[in-house]
C-alpha positions as CSV (number, residue, x, y, z in Angstrom):
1,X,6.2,-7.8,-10.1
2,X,6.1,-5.6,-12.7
3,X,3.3,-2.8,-13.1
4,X,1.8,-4.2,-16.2
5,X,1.5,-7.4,-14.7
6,X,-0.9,-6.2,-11.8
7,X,-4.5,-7.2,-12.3
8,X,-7.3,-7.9,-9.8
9,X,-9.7,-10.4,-10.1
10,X,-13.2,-9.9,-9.3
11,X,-16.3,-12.0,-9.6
12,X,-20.0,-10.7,-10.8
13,X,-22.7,-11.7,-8.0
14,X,-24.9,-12.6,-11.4
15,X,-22.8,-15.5,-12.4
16,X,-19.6,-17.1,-10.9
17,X,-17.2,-16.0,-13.8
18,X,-13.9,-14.0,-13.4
19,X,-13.2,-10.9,-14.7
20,X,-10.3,-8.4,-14.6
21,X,-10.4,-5.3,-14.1
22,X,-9.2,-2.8,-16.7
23,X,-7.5,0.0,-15.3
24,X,-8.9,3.4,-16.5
25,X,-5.4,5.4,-16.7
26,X,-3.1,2.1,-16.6
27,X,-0.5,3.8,-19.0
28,X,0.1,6.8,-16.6
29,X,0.0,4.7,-13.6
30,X,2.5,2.6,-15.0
31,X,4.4,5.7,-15.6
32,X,3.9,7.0,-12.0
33,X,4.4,4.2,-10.3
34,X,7.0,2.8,-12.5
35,X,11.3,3.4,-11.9
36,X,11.5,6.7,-13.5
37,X,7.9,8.1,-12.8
38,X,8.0,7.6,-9.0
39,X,10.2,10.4,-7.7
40,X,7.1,13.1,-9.6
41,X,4.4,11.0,-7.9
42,X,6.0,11.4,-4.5
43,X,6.0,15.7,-5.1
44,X,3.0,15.3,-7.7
45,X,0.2,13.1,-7.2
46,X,-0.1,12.8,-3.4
47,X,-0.2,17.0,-2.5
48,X,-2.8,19.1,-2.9
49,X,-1.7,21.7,-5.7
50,X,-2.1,18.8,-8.0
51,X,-5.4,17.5,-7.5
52,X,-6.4,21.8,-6.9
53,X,-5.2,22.5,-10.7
54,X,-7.4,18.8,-11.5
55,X,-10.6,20.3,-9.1
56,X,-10.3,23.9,-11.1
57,X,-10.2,21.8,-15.0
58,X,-13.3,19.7,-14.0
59,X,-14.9,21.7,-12.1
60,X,-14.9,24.1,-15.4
61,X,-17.5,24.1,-17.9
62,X,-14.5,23.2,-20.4
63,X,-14.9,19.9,-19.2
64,X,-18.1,19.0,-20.1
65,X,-16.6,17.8,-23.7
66,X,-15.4,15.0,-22.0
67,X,-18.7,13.1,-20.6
68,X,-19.8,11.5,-23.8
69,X,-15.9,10.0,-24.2
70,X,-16.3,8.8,-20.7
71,X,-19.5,7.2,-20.8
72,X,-18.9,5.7,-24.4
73,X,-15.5,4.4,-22.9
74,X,-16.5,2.9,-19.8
75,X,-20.1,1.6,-21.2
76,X,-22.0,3.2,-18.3
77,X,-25.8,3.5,-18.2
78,X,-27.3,6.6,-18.8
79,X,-30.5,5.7,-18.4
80,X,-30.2,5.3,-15.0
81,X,-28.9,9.5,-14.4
82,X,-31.3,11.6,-13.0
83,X,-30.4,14.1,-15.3
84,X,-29.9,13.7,-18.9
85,X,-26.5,13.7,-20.4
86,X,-26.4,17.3,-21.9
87,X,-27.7,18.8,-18.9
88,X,-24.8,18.0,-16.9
89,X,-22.7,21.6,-16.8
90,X,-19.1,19.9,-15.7
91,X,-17.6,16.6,-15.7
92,X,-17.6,17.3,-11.8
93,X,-20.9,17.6,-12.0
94,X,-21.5,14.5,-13.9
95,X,-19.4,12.3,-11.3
96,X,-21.2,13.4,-8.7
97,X,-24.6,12.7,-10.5
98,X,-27.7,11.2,-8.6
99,X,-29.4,8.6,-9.9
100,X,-32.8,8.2,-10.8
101,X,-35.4,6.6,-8.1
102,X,-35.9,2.3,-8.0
103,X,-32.7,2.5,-9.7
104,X,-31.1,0.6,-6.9
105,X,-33.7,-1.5,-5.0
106,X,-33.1,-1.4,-1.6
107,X,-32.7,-5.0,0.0
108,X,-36.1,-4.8,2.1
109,X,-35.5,-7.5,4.6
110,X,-35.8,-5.7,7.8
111,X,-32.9,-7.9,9.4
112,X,-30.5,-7.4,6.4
113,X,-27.2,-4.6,6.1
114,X,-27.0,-3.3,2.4
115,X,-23.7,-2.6,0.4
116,X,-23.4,1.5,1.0
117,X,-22.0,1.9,-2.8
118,X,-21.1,1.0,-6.1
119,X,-17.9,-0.5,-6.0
120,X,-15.7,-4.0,-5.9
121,X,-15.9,-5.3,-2.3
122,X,-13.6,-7.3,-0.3
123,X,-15.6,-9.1,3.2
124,X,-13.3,-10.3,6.3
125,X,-14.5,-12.1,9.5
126,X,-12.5,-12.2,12.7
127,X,-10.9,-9.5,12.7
128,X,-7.6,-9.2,14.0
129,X,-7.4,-5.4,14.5
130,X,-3.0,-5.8,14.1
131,X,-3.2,-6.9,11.1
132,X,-5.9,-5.7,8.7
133,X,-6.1,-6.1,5.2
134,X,-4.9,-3.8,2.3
135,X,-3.1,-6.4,-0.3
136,X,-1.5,-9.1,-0.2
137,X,1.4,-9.0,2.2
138,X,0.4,-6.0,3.4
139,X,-1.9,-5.1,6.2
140,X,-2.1,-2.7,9.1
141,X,-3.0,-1.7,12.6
142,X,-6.8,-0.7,13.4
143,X,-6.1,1.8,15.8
144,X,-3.8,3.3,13.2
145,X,-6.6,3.9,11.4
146,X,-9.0,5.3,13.5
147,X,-6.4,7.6,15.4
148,X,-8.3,7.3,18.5
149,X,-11.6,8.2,17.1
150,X,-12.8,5.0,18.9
151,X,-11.0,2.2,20.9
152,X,-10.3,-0.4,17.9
153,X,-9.9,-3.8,20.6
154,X,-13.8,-3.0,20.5
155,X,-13.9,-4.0,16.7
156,X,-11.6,-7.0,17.7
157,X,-12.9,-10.2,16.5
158,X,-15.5,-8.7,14.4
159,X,-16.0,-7.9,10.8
160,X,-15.0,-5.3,8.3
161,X,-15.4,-4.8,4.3
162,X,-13.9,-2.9,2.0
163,X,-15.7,-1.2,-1.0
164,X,-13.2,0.1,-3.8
165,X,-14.9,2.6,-6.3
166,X,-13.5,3.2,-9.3
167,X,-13.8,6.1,-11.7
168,X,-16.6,5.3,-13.4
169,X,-19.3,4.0,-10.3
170,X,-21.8,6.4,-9.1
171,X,-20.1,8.0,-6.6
172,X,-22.8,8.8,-3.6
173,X,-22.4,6.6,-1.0
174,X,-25.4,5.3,1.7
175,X,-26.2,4.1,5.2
176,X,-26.3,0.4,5.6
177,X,-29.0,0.5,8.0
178,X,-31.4,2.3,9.9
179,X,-29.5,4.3,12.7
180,X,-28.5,7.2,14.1
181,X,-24.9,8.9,13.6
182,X,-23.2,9.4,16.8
183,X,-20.0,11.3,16.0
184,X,-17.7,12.4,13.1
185,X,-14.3,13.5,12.4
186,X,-12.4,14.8,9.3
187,X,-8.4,13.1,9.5
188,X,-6.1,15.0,7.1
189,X,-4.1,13.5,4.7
190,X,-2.0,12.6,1.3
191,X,-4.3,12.2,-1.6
192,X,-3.7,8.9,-3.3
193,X,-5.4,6.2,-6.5
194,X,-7.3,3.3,-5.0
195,X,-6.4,1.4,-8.3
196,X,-4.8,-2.2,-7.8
197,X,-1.4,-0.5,-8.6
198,X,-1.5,1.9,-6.4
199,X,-2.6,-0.1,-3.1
200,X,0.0,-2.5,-4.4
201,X,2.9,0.2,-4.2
202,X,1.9,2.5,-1.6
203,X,2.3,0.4,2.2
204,X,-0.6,1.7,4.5
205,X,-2.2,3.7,2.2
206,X,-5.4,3.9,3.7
207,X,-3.9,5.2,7.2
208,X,-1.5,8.1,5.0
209,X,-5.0,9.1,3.2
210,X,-7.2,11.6,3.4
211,X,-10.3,10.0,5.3
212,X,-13.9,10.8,7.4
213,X,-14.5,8.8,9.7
214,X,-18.1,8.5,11.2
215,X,-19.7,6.3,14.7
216,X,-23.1,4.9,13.4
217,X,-25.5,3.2,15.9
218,X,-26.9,0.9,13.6
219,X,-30.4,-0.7,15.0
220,X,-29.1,-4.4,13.7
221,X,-25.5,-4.1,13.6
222,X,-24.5,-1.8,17.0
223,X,-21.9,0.4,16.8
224,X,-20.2,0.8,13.1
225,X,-17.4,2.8,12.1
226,X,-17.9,3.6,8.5
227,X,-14.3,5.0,7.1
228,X,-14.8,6.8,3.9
229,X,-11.5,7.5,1.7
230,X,-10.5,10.1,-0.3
231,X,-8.3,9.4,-3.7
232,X,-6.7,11.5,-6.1
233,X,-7.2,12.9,-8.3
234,X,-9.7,16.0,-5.8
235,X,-10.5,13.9,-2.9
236,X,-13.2,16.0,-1.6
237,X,-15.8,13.9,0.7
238,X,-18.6,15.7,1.2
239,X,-21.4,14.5,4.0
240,X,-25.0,15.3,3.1
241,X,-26.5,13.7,5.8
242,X,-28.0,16.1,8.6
243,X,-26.7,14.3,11.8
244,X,-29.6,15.5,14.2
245,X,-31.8,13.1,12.2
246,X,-32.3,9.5,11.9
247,X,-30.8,7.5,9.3
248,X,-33.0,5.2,6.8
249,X,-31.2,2.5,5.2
250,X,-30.4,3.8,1.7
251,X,-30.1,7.1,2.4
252,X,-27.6,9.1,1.2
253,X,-24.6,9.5,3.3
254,X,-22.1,11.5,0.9
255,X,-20.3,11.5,-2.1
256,X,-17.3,11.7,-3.1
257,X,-15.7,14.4,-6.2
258,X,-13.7,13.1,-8.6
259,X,-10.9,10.3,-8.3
260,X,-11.3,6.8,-7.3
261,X,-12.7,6.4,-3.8
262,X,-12.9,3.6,-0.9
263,X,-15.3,2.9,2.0
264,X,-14.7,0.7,4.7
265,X,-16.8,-0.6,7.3
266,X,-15.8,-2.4,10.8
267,X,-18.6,-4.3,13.2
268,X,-18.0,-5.1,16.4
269,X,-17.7,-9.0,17.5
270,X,-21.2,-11.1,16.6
271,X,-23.2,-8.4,15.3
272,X,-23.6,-9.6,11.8
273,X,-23.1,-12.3,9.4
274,X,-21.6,-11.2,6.3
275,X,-23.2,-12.6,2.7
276,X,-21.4,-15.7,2.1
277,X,-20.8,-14.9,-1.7
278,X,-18.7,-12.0,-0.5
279,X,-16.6,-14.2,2.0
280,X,-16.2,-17.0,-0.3
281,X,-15.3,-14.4,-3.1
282,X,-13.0,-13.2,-0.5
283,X,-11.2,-16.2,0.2
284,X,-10.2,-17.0,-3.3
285,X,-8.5,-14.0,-3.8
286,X,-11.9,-12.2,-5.8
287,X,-13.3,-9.2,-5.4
288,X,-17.3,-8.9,-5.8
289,X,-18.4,-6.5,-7.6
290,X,-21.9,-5.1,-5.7
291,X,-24.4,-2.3,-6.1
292,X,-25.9,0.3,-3.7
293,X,-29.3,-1.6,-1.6
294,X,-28.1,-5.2,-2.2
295,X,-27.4,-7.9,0.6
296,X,-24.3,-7.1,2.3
297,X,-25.1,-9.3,5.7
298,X,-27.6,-11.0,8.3
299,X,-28.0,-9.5,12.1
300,X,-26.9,-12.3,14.3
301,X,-29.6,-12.8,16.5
């Protein structure tokens, strides 16, 4: 297949129609993960001096020139931002931007999970923790993964989603429930895109990546194992969450700097019952594109 002719699907949860997205930097992925680009990406993208020179540029007040190209470009709401447009001092500081209150309702069934970001999400049911999803044809082992952070034949059986987030969602990311977080751990790791082309080219990209990976003892769900990714082109996940306190669902968990980011979520075996939009999204080969507070799935009584 060539690059050009990668393109993922993905369905609106307003209406039943298919889009597709449009890649943000599509010529220079093509480039980098074309014939004659691959060989830099290998000694380029995926090592830290790169995305350090990328942190220093937008992390600089030069970059602020940018945001109004970016927000033009990508037709993203400004009247959702916290902060007004001028007031944001780097483009850093406008990716990590917080949003303004009742700007995403929080689903307030007591029984319900909530989608923990902006972002296209993919929704699997028995899990079969040898073989778990990343693309077509290519999957991998759970325990891989979670490099003994937790026994993964727990999660066997179960559920997992992932969220992709592109480069222009909000990028904070929230707790699904009401819970408590029982442990964390930082894995250490190559910096990769999340973009269709890149998950396409690069086999077990989300167990080569730069990750956190947190235990959250969710009141409906049990134990949850929230994975959150890092992506070129910084890959910083920061966790704002004090973990002495109890966890409200919708509270912010993190965020992540700039680059195209994941979550992923596993639940153990008959703890809850995913939205079937997403699973029947899922099974068609569509992504659904969600917001942060809406329905993700049902406790199983």
């Amino acid at each position: 297949m060539k690059i050009k002719d990668i393109k993922v699907p993905y369905v609106k949860r307003t209406s039943d129609e298919v889009y597709y997205e449009r890649e943000i930097t599509e010529p220079l992925l093509s480039f980098f993960y074309g014939r004659y680009g691959n060989p830099i990406r290998k000694y380029l993208l995926n090592y830290p001096v790169f995305s350090k020179a990328l942190s220093r540029y937008y992390k600089s007040r030069v970059s602020k020139k940018i945001i109004p190209k970016f927000v033009k470009k990508h037709n993203i709401n400004i009247k959702e931002f916290e902060k007004q447009l001028d007031e944001f001092r780097t483009f850093n500081d406008f990716f990590i931007r917080k949003l303004k209150p009742n700007s995403r309702p929080i689903d307030s069934n007591p029984l319900h999970g909530i989608c923990p970001a902006d972002s296209k999400v993919l929704a699997f049911e028995n899990t079969d923790i040898n073989y778990v999803f990343q693309v077509k044809n290519d999957t991998f082992a759970l325990s891989k993964l979670l490099n003994k952070f937790v026994p993964a034949e727990d999660y066997e059986g179960g559920s997992y989603c992932i969220f992709r987030l592109t480069p222009k969602d909000y990028h904070r990311f929230h707790f699904i429930d009401n819970g408590k977080v029982i442990k964390t751990k930082a894995l250490k790791g190559k910096l990769y895109s999340v973009t269709p082309i890149s998950l396409e080219k690069t086999k077990k990209l989300y167990i080569k990546s730069k990750k956190h990976l947190t235990l959250f003892e969710s009141k409906n769900f049990g134990r949850v194992v929230c994975v959150e990714v890092g992506a070129s082109c910084i890959g910083s996940i920061v966790q704002t969450h004090n973990n002495e306190m109890n966890a409200f669902k919708g509270n912010e968990k993190g965020y992540f700097q700039f680059g195209g980011s994941a979550v992923l979520l596993f639940f153990m075996k008959n703890k809850i019952q995913l939205a079937e939009d997403l699973l029947k999204n899922t099974s068609k080969g569509y992504e659904t594109e969600v917001k942060v507070g809406e329905f993700l799935g049902k406790r199983i009584s």
